[in-house]
Backbone as CSV, one residue per row, in Angstrom:
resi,resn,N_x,N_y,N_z,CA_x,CA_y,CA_z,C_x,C_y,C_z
1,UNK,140.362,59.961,128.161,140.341,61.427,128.018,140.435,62.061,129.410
2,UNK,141.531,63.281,129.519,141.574,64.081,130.481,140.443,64.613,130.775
3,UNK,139.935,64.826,132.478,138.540,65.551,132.631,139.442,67.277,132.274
4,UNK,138.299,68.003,131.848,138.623,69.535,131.934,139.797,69.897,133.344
5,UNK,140.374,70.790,132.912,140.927,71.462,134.140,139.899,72.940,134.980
6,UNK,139.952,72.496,136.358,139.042,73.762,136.734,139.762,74.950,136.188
7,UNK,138.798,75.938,136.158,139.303,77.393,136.752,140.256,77.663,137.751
8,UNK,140.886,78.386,137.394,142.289,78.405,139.185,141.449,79.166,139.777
9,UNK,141.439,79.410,140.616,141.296,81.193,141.824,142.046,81.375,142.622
10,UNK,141.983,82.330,142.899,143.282,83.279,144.129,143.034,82.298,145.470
11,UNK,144.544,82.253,145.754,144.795,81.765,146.942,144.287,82.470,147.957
12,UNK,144.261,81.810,148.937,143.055,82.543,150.598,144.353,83.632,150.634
13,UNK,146.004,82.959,150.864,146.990,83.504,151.438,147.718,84.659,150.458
14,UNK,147.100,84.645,149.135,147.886,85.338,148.248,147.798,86.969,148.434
15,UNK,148.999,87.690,148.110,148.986,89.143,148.666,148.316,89.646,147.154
16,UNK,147.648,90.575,148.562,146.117,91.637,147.565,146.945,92.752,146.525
17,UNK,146.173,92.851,145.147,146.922,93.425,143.966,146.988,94.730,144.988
18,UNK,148.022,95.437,144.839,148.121,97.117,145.330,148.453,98.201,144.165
19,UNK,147.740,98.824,143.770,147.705,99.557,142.945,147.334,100.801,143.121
20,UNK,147.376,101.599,144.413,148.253,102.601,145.002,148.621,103.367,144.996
21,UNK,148.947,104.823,144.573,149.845,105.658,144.260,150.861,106.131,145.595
22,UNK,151.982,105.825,145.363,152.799,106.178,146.486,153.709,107.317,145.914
23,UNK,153.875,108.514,147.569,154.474,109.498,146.888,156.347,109.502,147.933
24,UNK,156.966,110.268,147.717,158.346,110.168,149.032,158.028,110.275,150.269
25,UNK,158.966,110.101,151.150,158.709,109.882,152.333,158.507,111.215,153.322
26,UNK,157.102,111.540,153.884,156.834,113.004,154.248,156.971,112.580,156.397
27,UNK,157.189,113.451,156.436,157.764,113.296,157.984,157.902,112.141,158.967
28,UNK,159.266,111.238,157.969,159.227,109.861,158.376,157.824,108.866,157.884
29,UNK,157.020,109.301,157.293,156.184,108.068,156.655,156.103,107.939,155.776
30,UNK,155.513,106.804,155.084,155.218,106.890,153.758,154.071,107.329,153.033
31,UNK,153.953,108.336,151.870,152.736,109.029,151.440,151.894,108.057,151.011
32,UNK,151.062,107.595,150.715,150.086,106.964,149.750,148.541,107.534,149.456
33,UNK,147.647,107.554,148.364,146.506,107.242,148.327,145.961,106.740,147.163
34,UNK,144.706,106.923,147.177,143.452,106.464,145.813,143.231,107.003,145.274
35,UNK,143.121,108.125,145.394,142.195,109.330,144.523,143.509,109.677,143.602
36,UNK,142.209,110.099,142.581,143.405,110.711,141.221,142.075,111.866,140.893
37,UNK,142.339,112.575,139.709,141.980,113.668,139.166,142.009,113.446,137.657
38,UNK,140.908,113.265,137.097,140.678,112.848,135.241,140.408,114.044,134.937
39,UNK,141.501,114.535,133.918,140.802,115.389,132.800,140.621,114.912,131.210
40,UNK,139.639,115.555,131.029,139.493,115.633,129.280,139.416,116.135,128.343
41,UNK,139.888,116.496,127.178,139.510,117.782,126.394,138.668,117.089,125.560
42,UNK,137.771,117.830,124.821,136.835,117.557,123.302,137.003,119.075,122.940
43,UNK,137.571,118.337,121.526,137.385,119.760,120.697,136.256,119.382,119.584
44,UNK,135.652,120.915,119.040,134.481,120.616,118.319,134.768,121.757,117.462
45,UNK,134.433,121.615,115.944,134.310,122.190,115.115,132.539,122.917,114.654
46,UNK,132.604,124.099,113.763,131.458,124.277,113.788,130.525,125.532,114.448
47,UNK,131.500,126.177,115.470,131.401,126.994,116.392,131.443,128.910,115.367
48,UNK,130.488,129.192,115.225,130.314,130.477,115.057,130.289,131.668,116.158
49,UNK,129.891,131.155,116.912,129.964,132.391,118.037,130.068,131.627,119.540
50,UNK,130.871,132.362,120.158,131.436,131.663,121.179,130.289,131.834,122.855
51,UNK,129.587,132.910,122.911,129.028,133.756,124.152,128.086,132.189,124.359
52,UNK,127.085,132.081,123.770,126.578,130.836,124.105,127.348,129.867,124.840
53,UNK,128.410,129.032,124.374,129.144,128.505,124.993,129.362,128.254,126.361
54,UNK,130.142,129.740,126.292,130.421,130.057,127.603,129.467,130.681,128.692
55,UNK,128.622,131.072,128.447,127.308,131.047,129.170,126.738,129.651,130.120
56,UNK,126.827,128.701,128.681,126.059,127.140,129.189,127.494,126.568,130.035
57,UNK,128.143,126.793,130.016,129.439,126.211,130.483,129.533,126.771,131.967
58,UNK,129.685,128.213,132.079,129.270,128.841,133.353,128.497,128.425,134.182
59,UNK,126.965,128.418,133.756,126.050,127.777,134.234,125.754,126.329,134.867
60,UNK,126.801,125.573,134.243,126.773,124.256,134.365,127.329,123.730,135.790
61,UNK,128.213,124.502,136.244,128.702,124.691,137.538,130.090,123.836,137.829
62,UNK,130.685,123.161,136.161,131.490,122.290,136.227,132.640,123.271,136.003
63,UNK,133.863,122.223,136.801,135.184,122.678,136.729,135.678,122.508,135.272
64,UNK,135.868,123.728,134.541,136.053,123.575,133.313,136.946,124.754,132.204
65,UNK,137.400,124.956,131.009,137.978,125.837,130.961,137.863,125.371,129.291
66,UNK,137.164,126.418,128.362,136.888,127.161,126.998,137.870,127.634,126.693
67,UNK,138.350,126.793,125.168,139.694,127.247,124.461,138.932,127.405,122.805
68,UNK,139.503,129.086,122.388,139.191,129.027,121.167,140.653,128.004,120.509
69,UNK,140.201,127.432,119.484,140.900,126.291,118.507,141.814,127.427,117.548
70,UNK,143.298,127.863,118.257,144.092,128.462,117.418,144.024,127.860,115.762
71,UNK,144.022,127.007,115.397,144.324,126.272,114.051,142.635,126.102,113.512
72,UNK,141.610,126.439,113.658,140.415,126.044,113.619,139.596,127.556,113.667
73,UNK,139.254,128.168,112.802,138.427,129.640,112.996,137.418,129.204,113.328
74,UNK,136.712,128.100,113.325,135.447,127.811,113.669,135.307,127.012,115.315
75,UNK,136.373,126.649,115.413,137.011,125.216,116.588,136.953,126.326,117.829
76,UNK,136.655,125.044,119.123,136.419,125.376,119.930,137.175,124.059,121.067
77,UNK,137.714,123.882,121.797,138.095,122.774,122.906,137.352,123.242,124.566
78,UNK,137.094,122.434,125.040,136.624,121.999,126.022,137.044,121.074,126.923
79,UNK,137.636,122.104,128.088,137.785,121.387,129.363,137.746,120.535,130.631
80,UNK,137.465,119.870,130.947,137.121,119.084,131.788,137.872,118.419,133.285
81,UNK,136.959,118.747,134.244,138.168,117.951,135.389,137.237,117.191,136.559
82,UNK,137.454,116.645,136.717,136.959,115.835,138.255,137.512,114.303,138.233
83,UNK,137.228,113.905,139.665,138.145,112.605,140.461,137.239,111.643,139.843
84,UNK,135.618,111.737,139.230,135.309,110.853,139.254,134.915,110.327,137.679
85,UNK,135.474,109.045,137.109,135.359,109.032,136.182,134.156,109.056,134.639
86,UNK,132.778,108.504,136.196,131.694,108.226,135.485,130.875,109.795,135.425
87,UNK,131.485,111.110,135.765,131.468,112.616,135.712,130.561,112.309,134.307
88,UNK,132.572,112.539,133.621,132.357,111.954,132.226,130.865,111.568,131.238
89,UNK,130.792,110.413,132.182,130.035,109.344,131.173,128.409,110.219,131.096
90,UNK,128.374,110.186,132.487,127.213,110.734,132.620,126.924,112.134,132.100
91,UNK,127.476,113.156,133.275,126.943,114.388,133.219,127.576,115.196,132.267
92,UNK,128.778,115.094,131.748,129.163,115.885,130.487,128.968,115.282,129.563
93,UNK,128.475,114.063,129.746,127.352,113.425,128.220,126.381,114.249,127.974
94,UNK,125.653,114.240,128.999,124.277,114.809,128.767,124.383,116.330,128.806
95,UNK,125.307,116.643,129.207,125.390,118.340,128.934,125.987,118.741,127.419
96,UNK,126.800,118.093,126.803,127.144,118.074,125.633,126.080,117.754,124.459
97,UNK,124.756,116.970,124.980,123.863,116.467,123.761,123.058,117.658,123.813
98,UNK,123.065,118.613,124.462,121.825,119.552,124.695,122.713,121.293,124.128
99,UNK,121.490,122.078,123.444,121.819,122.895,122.933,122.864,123.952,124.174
100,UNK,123.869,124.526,123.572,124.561,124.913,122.164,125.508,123.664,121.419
101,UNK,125.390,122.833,122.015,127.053,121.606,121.717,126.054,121.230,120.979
102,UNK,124.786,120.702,121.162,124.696,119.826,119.950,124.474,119.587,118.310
103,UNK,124.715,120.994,118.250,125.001,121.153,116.778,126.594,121.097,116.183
104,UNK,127.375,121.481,117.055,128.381,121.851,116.904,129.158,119.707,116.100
105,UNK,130.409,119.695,115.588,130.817,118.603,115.383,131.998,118.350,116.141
106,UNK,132.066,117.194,116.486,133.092,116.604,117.458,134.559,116.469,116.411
107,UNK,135.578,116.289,117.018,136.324,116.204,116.402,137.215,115.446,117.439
108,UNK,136.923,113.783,116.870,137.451,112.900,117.817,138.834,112.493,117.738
109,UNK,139.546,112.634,116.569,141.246,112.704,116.894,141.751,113.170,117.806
110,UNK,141.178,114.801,118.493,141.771,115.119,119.164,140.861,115.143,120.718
111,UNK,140.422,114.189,120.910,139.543,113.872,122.017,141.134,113.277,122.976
112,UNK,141.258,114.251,124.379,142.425,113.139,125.490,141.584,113.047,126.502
113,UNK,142.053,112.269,127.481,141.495,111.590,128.418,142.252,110.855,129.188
114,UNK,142.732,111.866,129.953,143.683,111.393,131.122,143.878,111.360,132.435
115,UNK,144.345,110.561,133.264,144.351,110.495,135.219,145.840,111.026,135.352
116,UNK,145.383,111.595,136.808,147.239,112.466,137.536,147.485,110.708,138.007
117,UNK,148.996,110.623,138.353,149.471,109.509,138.901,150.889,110.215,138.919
118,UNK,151.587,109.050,139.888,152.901,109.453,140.964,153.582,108.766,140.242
119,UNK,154.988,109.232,140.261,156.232,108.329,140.374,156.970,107.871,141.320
120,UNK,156.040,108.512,142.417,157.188,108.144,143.835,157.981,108.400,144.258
121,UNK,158.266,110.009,144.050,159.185,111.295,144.285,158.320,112.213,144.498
122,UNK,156.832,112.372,144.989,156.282,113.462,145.467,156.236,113.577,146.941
123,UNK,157.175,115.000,146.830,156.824,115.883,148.064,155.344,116.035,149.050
124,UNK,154.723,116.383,148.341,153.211,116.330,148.721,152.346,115.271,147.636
125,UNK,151.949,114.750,148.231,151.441,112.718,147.270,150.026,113.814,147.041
126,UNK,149.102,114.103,147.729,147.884,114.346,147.955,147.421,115.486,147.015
127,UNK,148.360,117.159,147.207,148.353,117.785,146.170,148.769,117.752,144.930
128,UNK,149.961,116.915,144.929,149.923,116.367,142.845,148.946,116.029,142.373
129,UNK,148.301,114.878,143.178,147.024,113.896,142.752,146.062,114.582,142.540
130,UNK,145.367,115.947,143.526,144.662,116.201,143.175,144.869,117.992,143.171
131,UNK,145.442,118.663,143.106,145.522,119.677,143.026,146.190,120.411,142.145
132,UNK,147.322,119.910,142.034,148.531,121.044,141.490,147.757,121.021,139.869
133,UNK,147.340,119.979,139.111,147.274,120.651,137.629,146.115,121.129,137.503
134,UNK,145.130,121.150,138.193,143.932,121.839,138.468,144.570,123.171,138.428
135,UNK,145.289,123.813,139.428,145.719,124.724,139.671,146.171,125.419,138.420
136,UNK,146.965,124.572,137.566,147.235,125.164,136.272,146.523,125.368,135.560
137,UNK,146.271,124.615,135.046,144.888,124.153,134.230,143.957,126.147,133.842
138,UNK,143.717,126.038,135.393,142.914,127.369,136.048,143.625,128.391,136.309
139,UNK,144.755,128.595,136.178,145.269,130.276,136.740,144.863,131.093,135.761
140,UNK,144.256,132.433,135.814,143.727,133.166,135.154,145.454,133.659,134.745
141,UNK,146.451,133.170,134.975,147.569,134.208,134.527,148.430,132.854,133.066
142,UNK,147.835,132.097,132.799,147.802,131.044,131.828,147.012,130.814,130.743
143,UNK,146.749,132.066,129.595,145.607,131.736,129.116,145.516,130.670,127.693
144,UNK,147.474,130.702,127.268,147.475,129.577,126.394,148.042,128.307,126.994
145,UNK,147.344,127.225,125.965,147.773,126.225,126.027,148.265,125.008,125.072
146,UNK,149.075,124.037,124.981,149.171,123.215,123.865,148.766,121.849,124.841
147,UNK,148.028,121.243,124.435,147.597,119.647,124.889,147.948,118.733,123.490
148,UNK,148.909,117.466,124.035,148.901,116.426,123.239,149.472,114.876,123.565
149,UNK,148.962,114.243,123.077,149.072,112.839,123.695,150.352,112.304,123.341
150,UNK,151.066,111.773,123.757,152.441,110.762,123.371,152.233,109.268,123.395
151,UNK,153.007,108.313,122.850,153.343,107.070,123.336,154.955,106.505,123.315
152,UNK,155.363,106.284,124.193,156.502,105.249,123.841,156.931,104.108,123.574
153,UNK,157.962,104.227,122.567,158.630,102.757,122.327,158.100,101.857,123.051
154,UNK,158.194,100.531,122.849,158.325,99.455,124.264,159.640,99.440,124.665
155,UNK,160.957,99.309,123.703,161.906,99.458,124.464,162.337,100.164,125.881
156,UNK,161.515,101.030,125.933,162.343,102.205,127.095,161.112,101.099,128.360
157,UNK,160.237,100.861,128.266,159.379,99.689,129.612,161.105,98.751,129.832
158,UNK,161.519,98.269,129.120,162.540,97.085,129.093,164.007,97.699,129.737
159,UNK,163.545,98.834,129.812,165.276,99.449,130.177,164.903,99.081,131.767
160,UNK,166.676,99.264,132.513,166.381,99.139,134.105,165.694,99.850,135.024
161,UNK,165.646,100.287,135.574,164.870,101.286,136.590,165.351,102.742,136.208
162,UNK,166.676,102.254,136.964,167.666,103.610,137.070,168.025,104.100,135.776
163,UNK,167.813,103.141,134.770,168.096,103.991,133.344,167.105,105.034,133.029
164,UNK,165.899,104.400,133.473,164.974,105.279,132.936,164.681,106.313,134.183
165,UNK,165.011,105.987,135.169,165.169,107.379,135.982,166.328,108.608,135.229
166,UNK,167.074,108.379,134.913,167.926,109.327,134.291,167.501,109.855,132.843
167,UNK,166.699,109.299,132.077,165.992,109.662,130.822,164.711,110.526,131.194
168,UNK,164.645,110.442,132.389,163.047,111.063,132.764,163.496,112.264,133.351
169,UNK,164.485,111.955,133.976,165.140,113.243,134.598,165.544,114.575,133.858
170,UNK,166.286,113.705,132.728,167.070,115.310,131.679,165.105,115.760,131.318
171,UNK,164.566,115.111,130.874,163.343,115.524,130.603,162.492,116.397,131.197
172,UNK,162.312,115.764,132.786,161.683,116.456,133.960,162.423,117.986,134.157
173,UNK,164.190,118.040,133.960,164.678,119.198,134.739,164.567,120.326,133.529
174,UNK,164.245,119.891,132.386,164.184,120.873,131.175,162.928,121.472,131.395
175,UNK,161.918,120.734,131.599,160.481,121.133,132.320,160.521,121.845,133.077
176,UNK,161.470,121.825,134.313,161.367,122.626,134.964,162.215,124.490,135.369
177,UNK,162.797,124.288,134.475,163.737,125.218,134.241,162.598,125.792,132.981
178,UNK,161.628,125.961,132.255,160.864,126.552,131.811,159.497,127.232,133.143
179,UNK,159.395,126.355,133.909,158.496,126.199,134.913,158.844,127.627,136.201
180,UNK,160.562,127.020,135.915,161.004,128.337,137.361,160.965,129.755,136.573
181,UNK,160.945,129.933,135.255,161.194,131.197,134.575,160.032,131.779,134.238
182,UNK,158.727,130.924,134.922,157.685,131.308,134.447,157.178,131.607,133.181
183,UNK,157.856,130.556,132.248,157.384,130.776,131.080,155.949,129.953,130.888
184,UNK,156.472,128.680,131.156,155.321,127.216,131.113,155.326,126.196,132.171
185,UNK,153.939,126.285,132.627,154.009,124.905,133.505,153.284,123.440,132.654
186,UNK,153.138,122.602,133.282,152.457,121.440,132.848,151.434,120.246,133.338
187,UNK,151.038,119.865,132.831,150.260,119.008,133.420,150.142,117.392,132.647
188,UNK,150.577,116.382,133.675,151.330,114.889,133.166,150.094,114.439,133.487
189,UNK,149.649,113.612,132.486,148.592,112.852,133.108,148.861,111.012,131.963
190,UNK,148.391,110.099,132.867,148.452,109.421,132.063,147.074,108.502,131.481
191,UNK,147.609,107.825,130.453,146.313,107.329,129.824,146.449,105.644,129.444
192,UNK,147.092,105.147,130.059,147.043,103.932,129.222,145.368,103.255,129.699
193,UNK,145.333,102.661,128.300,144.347,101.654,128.450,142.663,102.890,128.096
194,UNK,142.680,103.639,128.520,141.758,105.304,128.203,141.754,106.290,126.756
195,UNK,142.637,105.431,125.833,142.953,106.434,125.031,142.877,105.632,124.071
196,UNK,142.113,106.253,122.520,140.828,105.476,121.870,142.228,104.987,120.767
197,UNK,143.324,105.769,120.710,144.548,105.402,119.741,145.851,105.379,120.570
198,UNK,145.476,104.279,121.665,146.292,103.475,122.384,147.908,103.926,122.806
199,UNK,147.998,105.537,122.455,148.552,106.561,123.727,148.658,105.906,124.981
200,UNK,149.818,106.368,125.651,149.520,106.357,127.128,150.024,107.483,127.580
201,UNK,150.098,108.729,127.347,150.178,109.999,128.201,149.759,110.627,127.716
202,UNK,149.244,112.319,128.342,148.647,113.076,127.853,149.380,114.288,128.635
203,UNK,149.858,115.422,127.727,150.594,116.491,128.332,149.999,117.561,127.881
204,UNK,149.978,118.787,129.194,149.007,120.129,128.877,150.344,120.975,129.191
205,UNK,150.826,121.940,128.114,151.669,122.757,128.418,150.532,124.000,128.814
206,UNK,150.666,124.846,129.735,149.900,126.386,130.320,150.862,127.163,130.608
207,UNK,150.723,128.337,129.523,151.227,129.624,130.136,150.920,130.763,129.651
208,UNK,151.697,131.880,130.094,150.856,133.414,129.609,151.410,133.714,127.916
209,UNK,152.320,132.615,127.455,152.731,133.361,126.015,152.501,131.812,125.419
210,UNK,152.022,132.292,123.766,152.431,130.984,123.083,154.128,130.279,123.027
211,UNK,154.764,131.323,122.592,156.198,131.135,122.228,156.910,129.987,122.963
212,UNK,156.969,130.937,124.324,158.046,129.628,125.364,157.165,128.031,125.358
213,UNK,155.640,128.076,125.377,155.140,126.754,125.206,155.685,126.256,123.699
214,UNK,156.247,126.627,122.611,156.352,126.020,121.365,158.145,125.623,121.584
215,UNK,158.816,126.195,121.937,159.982,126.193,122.522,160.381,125.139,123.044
216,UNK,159.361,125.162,123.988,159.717,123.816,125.077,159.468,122.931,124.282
217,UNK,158.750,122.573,123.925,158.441,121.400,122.941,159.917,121.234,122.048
218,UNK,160.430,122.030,121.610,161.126,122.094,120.386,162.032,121.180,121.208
219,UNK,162.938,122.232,122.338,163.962,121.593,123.435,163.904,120.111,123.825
220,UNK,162.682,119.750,124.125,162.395,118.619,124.456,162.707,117.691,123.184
221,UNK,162.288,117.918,122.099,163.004,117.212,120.834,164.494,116.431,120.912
222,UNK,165.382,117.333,121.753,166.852,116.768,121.905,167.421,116.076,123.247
223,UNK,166.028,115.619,123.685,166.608,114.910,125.231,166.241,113.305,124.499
224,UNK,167.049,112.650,125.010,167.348,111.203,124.552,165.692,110.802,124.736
225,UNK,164.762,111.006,125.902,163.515,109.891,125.867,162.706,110.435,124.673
226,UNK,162.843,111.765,123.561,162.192,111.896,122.295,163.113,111.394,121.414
227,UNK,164.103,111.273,121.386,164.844,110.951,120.804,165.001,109.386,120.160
228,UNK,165.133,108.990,121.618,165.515,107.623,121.323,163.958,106.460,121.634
229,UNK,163.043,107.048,122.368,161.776,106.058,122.859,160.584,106.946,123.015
230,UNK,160.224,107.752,121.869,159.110,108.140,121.694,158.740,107.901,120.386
231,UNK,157.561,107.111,120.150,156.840,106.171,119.025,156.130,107.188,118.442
232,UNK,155.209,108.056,119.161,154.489,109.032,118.373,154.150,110.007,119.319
233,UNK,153.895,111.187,118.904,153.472,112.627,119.565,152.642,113.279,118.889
234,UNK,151.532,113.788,119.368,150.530,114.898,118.519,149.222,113.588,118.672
235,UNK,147.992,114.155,117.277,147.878,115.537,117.435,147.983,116.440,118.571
236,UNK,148.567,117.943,117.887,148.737,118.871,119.016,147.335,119.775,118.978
237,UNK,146.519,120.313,120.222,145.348,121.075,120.023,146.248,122.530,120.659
238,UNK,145.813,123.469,119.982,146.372,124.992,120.461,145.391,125.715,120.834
239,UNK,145.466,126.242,121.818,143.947,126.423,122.558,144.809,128.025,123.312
240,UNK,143.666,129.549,123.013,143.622,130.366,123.880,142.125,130.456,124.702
241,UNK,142.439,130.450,126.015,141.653,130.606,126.904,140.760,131.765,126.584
242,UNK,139.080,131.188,126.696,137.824,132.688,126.650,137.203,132.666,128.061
243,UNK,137.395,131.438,128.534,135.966,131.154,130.049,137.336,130.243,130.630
244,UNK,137.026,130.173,131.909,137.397,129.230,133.060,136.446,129.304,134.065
245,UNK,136.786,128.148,134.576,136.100,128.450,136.458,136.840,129.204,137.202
246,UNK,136.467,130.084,138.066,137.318,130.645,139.231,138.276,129.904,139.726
247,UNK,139.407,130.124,140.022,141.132,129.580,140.108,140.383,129.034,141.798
248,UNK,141.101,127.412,141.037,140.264,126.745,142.842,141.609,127.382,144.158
249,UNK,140.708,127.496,145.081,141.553,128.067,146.447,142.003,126.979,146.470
250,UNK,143.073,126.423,145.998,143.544,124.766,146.880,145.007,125.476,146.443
């Protein structure tokens, strides 16, 4: 009989996992860092009057932003943002078990939970990561929003690089041609491995009208990556803004 085989372990010489976010190249160097920016929504059903809420929410001193639940007369969503993930675990645990939330009912379908990350075409690596959807998120001139999770095919992982640079692209420039007209901006975050029905993105459309946010969506329907390598989309949460935090100076 063969003795057991050991355990392998990493070679002394083997190169260290890098997992990284790298952004384009900013005055001859290359961008990189660590930090990312998690947001989360919880929506909760149950909600009769909103002032409480937003009172304890105020008070709480967290970066955050109160959406009455368009589709929900009783519904309420809840904002969430910071770099650090155990925020979360901890302190909007325990702020959520304590009166006014804890009567209220969760409504975990539409629970997201997502990190900013690069593709490696950012201008500024540092403010994507941690600024720019904050920024949205928070402009007092954005008070609706649609948040909803996607997943794709596996096929489109299997395509070449450059294929899927060009599928991301018609996608990205439709985005942004809503973005320059000031109808809707957005916020990409992703989720794999974070997301309780195995999603891996999470998208926040923000702007001052419902319409152009329902629009875009629609448009986006006819670009090949919904078309051809998107597995599922929704639930969608429709959320008008009652409370935010003050629009961060960044």
């Amino acid at each position: 009989m063969q003795p057991p085989t050991p355990p392998t372990t990493p070679k002394a010489n083997a190169e260290p996992l890098d997992i990284i976010e790298y952004g384009a190249t900013k005055d001859g160097k290359p961008q990189s860092i660590n930090r990312r920016c998690y947001f989360q929504l919880l929506a909760f059903t149950g909600c009769t009057e909103t002032q409480s809420i937003t009172d304890a929410v105020a008070a709480s001193d967290f970066e955050a932003v109160v959406y009455h639940d368009v589709n929900d007369p009783r519904g309420i969503g809840l904002l969430f943002m910071n770099e650090d993930p155990a925020f979360f675990a901890k302190d909007v645990r325990a702020f959520l078990n304590r009166p006014p939330f804890a009567t209220l009912t969760l409504k975990p379908a539409m629970t997201l939970l997502g990190r900013t990350y690069a593709l490696g075409r950012e201008l500024d690596l540092e403010d994507w990561m941690l600024r720019k959807f904050r920024r949205n998120a928070l402009n007092p001139a954005y008070p609706w929003a649609v948040w909803y999770p996607l997943r794709r095919k596996p096929e489109f992982a299997a395509l070449e690089r450059h294929e899927q640079g060009k599928i991301l692209a018609e996608h990205g420039n439709l985005g942004r041609t809503y973005g320059d007209a000031g109808y809707a901006q957005d916020i990409r975050l992703s989720c794999f491995g974070i997301d309780t029905h195995d999603n891996e993105f999470v998208i926040g459309l923000v702007g001052p009208e419902l319409y152009p946010l329902s629009r875009l969506v629609q448009d986006m329907r006819k670009t090949q990556q919904t078309i051809k390598f998107i597995q599922q989309l929704g639930p969608f949460f429709v959320g008008y803004k009652i409370w935010q935090s003050p629009s961060p100076k960044i």
